[in-house]
VMD Tcl script that draws the C-alpha trace (Angstrom):
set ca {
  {168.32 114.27 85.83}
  {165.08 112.65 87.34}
  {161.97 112.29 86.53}
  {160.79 114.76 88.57}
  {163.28 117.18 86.27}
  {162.18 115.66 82.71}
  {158.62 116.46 83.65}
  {159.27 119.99 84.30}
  {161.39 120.18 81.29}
  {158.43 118.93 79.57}
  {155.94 122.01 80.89}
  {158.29 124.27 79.21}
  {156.60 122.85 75.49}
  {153.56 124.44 74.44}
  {151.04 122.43 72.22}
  {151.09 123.84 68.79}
  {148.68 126.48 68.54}
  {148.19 127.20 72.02}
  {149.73 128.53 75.00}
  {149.01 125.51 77.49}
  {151.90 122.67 78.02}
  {151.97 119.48 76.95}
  {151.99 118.38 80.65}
  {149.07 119.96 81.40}
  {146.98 118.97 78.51}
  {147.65 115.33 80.03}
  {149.77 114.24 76.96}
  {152.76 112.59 78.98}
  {151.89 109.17 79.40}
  {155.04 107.75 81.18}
  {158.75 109.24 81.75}
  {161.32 106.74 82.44}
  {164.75 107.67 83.31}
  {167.78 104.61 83.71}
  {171.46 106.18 83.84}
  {171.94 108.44 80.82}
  {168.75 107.08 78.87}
  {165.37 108.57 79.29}
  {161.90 107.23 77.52}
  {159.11 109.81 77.22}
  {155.42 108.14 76.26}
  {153.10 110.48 74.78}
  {149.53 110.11 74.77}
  {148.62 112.09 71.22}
  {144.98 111.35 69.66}
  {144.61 113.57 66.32}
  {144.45 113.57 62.81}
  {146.84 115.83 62.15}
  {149.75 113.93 61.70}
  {151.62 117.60 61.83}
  {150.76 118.42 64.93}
  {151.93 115.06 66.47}
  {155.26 115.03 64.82}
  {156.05 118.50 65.92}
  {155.24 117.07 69.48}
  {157.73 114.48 69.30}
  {160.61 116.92 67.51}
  {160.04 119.54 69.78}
  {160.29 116.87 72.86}
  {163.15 115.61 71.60}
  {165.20 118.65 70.86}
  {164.59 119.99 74.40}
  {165.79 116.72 76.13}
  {168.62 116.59 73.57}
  {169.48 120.53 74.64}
  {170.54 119.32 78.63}
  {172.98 117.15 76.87}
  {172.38 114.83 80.00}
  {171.03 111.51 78.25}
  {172.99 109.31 75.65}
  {169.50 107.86 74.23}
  {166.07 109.67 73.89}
  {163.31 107.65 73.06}
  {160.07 109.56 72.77}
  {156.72 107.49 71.27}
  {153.30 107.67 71.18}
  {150.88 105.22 73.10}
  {148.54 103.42 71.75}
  {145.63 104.86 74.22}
  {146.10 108.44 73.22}
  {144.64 111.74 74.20}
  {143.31 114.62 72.61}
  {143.68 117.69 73.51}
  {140.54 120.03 73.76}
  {140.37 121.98 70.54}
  {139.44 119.42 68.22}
  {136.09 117.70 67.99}
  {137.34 114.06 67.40}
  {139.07 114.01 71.08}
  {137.06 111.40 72.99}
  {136.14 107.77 72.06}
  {132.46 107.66 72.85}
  {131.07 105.47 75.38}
  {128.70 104.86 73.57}
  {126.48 104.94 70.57}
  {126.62 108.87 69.17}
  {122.72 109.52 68.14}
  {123.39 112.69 66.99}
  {124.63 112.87 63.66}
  {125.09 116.10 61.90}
  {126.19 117.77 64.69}
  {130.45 119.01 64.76}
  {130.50 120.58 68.31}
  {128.42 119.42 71.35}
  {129.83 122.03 74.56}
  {128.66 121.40 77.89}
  {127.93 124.63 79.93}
  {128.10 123.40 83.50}
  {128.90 124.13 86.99}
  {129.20 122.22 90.36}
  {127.00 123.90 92.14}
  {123.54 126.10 91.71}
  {122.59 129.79 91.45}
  {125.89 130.88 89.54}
  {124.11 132.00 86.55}
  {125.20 129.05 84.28}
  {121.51 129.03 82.12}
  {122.18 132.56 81.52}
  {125.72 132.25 80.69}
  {124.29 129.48 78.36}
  {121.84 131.14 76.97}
  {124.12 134.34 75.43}
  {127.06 132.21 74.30}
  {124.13 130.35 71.97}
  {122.80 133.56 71.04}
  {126.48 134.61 70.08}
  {127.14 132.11 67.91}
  {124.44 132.39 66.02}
  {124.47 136.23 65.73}
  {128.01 135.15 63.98}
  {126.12 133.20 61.58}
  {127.04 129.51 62.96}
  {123.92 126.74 62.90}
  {122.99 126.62 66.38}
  {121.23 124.37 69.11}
  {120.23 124.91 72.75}
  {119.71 122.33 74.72}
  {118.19 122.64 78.48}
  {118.90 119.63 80.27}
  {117.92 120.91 83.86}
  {115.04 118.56 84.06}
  {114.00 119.73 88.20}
  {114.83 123.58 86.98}
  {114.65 124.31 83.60}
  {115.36 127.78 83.13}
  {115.49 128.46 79.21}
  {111.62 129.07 79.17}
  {112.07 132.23 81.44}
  {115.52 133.33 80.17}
  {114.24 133.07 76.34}
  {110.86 134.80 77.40}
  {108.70 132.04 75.79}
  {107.06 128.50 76.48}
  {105.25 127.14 73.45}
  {104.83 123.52 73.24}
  {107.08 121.38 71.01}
  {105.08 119.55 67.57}
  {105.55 115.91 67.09}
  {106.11 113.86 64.27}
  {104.26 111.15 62.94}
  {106.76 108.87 64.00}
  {106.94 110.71 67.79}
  {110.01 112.57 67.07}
  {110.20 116.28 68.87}
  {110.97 118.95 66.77}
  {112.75 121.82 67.99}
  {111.29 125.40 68.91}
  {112.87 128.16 66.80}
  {114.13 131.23 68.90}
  {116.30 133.91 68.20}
  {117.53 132.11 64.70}
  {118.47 128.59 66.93}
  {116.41 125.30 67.29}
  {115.72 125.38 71.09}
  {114.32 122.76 73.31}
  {113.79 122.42 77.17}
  {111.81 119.93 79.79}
  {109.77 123.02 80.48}
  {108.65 123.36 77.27}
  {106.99 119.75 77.55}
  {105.76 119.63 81.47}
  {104.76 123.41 82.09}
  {107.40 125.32 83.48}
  {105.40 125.78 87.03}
  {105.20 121.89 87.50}
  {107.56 120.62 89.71}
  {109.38 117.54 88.61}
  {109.82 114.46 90.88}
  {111.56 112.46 89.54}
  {113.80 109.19 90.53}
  {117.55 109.31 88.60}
  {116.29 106.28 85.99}
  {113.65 108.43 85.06}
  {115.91 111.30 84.67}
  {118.42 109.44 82.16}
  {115.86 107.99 80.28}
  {114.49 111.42 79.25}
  {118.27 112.82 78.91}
  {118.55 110.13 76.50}
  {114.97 111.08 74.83}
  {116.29 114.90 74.30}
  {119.06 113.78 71.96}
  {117.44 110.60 70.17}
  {113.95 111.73 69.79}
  {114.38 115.12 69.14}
  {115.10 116.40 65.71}
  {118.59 118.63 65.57}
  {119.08 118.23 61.89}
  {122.68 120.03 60.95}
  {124.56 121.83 63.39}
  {127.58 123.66 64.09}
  {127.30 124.02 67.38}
  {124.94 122.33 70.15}
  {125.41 124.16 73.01}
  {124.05 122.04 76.44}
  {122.73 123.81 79.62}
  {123.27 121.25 81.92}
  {121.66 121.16 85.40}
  {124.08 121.55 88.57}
  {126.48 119.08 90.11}
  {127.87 115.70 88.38}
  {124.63 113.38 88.88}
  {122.56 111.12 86.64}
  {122.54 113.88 83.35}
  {125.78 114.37 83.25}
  {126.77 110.55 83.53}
  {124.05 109.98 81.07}
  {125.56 112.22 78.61}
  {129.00 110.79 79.05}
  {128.09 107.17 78.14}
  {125.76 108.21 75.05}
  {127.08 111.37 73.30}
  {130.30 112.63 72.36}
  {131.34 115.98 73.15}
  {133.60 118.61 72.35}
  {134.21 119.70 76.05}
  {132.65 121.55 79.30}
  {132.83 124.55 79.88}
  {132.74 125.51 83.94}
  {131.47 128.49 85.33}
  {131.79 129.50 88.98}
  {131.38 132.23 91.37}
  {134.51 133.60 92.98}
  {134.34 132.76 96.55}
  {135.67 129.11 97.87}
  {132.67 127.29 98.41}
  {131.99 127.55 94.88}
  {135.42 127.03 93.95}
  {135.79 123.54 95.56}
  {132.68 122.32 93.63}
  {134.56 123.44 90.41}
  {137.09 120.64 91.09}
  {134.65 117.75 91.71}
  {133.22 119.37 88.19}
  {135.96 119.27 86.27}
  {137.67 116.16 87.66}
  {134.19 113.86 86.60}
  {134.49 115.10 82.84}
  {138.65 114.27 82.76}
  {137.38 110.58 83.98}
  {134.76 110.56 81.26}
  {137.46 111.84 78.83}
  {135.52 115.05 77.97}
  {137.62 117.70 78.26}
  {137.87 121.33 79.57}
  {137.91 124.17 77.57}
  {138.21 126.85 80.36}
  {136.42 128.17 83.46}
  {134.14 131.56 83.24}
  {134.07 133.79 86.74}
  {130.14 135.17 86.58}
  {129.25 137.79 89.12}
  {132.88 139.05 89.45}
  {132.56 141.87 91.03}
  {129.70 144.97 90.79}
  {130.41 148.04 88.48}
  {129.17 151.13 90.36}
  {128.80 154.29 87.93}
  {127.59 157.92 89.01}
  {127.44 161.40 88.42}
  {128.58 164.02 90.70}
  {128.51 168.16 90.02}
  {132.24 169.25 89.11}
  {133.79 171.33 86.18}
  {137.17 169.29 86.58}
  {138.95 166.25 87.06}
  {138.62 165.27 91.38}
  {139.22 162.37 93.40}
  {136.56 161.07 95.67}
  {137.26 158.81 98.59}
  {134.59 155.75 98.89}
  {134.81 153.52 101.68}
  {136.53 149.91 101.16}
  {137.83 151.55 97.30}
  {139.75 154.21 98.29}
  {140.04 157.49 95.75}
  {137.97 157.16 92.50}
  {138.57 159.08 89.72}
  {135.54 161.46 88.34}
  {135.86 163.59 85.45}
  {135.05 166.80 84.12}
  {131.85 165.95 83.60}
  {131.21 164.34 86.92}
  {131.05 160.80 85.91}
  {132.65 158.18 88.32}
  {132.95 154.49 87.82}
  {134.21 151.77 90.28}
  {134.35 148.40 90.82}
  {133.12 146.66 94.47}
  {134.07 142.95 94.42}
  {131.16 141.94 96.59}
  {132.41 137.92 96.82}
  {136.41 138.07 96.44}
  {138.53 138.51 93.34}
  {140.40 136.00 91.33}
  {139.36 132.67 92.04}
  {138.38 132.09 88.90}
  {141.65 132.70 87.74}
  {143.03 130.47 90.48}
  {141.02 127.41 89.45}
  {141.57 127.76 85.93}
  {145.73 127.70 86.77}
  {144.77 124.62 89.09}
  {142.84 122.90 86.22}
  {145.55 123.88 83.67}
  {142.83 125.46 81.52}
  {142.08 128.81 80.38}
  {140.07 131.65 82.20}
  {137.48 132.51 79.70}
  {136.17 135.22 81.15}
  {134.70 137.18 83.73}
  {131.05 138.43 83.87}
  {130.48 141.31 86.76}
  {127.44 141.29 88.67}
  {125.01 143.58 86.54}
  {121.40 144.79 86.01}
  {121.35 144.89 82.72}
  {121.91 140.96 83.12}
  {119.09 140.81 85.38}
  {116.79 143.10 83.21}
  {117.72 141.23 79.91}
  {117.16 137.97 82.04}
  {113.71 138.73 83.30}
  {112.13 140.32 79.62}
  {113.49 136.89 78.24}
  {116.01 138.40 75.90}
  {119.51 137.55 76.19}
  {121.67 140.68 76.80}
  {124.05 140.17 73.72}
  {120.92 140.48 71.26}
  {119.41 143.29 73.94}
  {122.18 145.55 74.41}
  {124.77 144.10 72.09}
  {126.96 147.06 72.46}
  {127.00 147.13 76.43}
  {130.59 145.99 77.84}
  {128.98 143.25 79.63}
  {128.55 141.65 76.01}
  {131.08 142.41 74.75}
  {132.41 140.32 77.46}
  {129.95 137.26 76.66}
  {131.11 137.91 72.74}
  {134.35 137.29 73.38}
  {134.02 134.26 75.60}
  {132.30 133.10 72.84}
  {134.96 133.96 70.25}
  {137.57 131.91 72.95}
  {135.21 129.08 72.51}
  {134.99 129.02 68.77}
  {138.95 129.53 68.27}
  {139.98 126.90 70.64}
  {137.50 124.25 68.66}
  {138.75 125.31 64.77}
  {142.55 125.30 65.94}
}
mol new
graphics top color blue
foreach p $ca { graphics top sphere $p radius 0.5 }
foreach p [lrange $ca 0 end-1] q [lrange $ca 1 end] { graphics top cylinder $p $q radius 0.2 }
display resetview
């Protein structure tokens, strides 16, 4: 055997807990293979000391089962890697200001106009509807979009020793750049200026204790999110995309800059997947109706059809999330209940709660939590 063939022997071993490999968590380190001896390096950063030793007996057992090698050798290094569900997983860069906090998740995307605040907006909402501490952070500094989605824009009080102190919204501290500069004033801004008041939003702003922080970060992989990656500590990112390619290929360039900051990936949402037409048509049994581009549709006795028109394409979301070696979330269809919920600044999950739509965001949510306790 090669290395080539240890490595794919190696994919076969699920991380406790979960149903993602080893391999694609990043936890190989370095496979050496000379004759009948073969050294495996694992790169293993927890404090559960039962979870690592598993690892290494589970390794072990399935290089001993080719009966090919005379000698296993399988060790941990001494860099390490943690896999995303716990929230000790990356050494910061820096100093971590924000104490009292156990999960910071980035909501982000690689490009604009996929619906990313919004997406933000009802996973906060969902947590704390489940009774979790929550914080919502708007970090889109040119764009800031909480104000609008959250249907309010009061200015933040001040300390006497000029700390911020969170708006209160829905049952979650809240804060946003629009809330300070008037969401109508443009900001021009040069990238200094930009981390300096990224750095502001998480030192000078009172949090207190949280479960769950949850950031809405602007587009891209500029001066915020480098910011963020030298001066807090986070659980992981969370990408959400569009389906169609151009979107797709800004996914990677997401998701590759938080691996190289060593925050990790907890999955990839798919928003506007596809458009949910519903009507009503005069019948007193189940028919068939043809629609162009769909083919037959089922209606019932009562008349009531439903369909689903992928206006972009289908399944890149799931796609990227293979690529990545993460999990698909979820995916959000193109709605106007969204839109509605959106523009009256209430997020749908606490508007329509029992709509399918989310139920979708609730259980993105729940995907979220899980993977972080495990």
């Amino acid at each position: 055997m090669n290395k080539q063939d240890v490595l794919d022997l190696l994919k076969t071993i699920k991380y406790p807990g979960f149903s993602r490999d080893i391999v694609s968590f990043g936890m190989i380190d370095n496979i050496t293979v000379d004759d009948n001896n073969v050294s495996v390096l694992l790169k293993i950063t927890t404090e559960k000391d039962d979870k690592k030793q598993a690892v290494i007996d589970t390794v072990k057992n399935v290089l001993q089962s080719t009966n090919t090698f005379d000698k296993i050798d399988v060790t941990l290094s001494q860099e390490g890697h943690t896999p995303p569900h716990t929230h000790q997983q990356q050494a910061p860069a820096g100093p971590a200001p924000l104490e009292g906090i156990e999960h910071i998740v980035a909501i982000a995307s690689g490009k604009g106009g996929v619906g990313k605040s919004t997406v933000a907006a009802n996973i906060a909402v969902a947590l704390t509807q489940k009774g979790h501490k929550v914080g919502l952070l708007d970090l889109d500094i040119y764009g800031p979009s909480l104000p609008t989605i959250l249907g309010f824009n009061d200015n933040p009080e001040l300390t006497q020793d000029k700390k911020l102190i969170p708006l209160n919204r829905y049952g979650m501290k809240v804060m946003s750049f629009g809330f300070i500069s008037g969401n109508d004033t443009p900001a021009i801004w040069r990238g200094p200026l930009v981390s300096r008041m990224t750095e502001q939003f998480f030192q000078d702003v009172i949090w207190g204790e949280l479960d769950y922080l949850i950031l809405d970060l602007p587009p891209g992989t500029g001066d915020v999110q480098l910011t963020l990656s030298q001066k807090v500590r986070m659980s992981g990112a969370v990408i959400v995309t569009t389906p169609q390619d151009i979107a797709l290929s800004d996914v990677r360039k997401g998701a590759e800059m938080f691996r190289k900051v060593q925050t990790p990936v907890l999955g990839v949402i798919e928003n506007m997947s596809g458009l949910v037409i519903e009507g009503q048509i005069s019948s007193e049994k189940d028919v068939k109706i043809d629609i162009a581009g769909v083919g037959n549709v089922d209606v019932d006795k009562d008349g009531h059809f439903e369909f689903m028109v992928d206006i972009f394409k289908k399944g890149g979301g799931v796609t990227e999330s293979e690529r990545l070696g993460v999990p698909l979330l979820g995916e959000i269809p193109i709605d106007k209940e969204i839109m509605d919920s959106t523009d009256n600044g209430k997020p749908l999950v606490l508007s329509q709660p029992d709509s399918s739509v989310s139920h979708v965001y609730i259980q993105i949510t729940d995907r979220i939590h899980t993977t972080l306790q495990a």
